[in-house]
C-alpha positions as CSV (number, residue, x, y, z in Angstrom):
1,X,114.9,113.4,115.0
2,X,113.4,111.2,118.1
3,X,110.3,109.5,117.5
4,X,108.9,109.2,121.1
5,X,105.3,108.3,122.5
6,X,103.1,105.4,123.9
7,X,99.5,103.6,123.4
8,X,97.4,101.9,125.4
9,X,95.8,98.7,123.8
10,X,92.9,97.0,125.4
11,X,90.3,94.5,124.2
12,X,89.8,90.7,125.0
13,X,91.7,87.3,124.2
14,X,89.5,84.0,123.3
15,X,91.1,81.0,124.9
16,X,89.7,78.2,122.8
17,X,89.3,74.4,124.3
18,X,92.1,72.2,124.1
19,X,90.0,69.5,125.4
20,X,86.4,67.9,125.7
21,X,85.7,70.4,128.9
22,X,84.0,73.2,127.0
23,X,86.1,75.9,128.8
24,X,85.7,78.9,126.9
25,X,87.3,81.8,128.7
26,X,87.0,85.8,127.8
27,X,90.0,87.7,129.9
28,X,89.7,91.2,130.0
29,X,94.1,92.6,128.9
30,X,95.9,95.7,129.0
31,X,99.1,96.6,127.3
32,X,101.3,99.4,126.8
33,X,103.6,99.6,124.2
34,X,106.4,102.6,124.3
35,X,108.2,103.5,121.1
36,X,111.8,105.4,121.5
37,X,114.2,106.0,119.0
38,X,115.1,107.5,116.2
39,X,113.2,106.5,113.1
40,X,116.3,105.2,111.4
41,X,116.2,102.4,114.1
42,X,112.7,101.7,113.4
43,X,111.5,99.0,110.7
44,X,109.7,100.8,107.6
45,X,109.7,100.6,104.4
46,X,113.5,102.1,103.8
47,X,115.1,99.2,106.3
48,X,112.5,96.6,104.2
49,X,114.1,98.2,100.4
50,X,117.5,98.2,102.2
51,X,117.0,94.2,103.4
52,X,115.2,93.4,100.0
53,X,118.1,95.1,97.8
54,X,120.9,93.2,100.1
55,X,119.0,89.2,100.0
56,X,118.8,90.0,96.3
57,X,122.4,90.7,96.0
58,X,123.2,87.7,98.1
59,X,121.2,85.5,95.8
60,X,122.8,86.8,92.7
61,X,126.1,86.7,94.2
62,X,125.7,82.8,95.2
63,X,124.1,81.6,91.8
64,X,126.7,79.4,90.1
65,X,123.9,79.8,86.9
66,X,125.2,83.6,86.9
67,X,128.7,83.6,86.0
68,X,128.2,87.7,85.1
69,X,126.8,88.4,89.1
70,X,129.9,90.5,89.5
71,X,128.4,92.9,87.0
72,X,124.8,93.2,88.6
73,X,123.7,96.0,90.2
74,X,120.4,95.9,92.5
75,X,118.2,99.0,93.3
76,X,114.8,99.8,94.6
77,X,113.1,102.2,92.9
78,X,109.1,103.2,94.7
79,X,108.9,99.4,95.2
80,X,109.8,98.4,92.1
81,X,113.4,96.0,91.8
82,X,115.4,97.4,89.4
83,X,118.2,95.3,87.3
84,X,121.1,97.0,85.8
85,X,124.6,95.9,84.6
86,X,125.3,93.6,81.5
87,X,125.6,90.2,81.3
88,X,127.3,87.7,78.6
89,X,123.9,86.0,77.7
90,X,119.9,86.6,76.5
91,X,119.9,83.2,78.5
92,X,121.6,84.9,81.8
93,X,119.2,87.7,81.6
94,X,116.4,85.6,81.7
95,X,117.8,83.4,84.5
96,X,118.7,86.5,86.6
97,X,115.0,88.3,86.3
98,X,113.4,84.3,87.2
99,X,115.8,84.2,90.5
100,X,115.2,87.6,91.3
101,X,111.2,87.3,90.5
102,X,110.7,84.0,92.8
103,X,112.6,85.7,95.5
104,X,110.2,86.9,98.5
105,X,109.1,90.4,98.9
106,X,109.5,90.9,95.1
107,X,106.7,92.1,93.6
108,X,107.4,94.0,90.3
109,X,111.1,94.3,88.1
110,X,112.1,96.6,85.9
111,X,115.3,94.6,83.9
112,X,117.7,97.3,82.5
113,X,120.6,94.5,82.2
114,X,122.3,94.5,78.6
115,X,123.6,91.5,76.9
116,X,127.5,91.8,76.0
117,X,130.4,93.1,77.9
């Protein structure tokens, strides 16, 4: 399904001195922006779950603290970053769900990961 349609975006841009002249300038600006495409192209929230869930995996893959990564899976479930696998440790759990909580754009985990193989 094509997403297709424009807008028209007016309004003013405030140049602010750079130097002791005072020159204070209001320009009057017009700008069109055209959208086309389908909305699978288009940045929302899927491609931002879909970028999240793949950094995440990248992060967990790399850790040398995670010896388990192999056995991590990494969803997104209505915004929420879900954990679930099983890992040799308590400790590793922990250490996953701090790496996965300092990581940008996460804002709430749910950690299903079980302890033992």
């Amino acid at each position: 399904m094509g997403a297709q349609g424009a807008s028209n975006l007016t309004g003013s841009v405030d140049f602010v001195p750079l130097s002791s002249s005072g020159v204070r300038r209001n320009l009057p600006y017009a700008a069109e922006v055209n959208f086309e495409g389908s909305q699978a192209q288009m940045d929302g929230p899927g491609m931002a779950a879909a970028k999240l869930t793949n950094d995440l995996n990248s992060v967990i893959a790399r850790s040398s603290r995670l010896p388990s990564a192999s056995g991590i899976d990494v969803s997104i479930d209505q915004g929420i970053v879900v954990l679930k696998g099983a890992v040799a440790s308590d400790k590793e759990r922990r250490v996953l769900e701090a790496m996965v909580r300092m990581s940008p754009g996460v804002r709430e985990i749910r950690n299903e990961v079980r302890v033992g193989r």
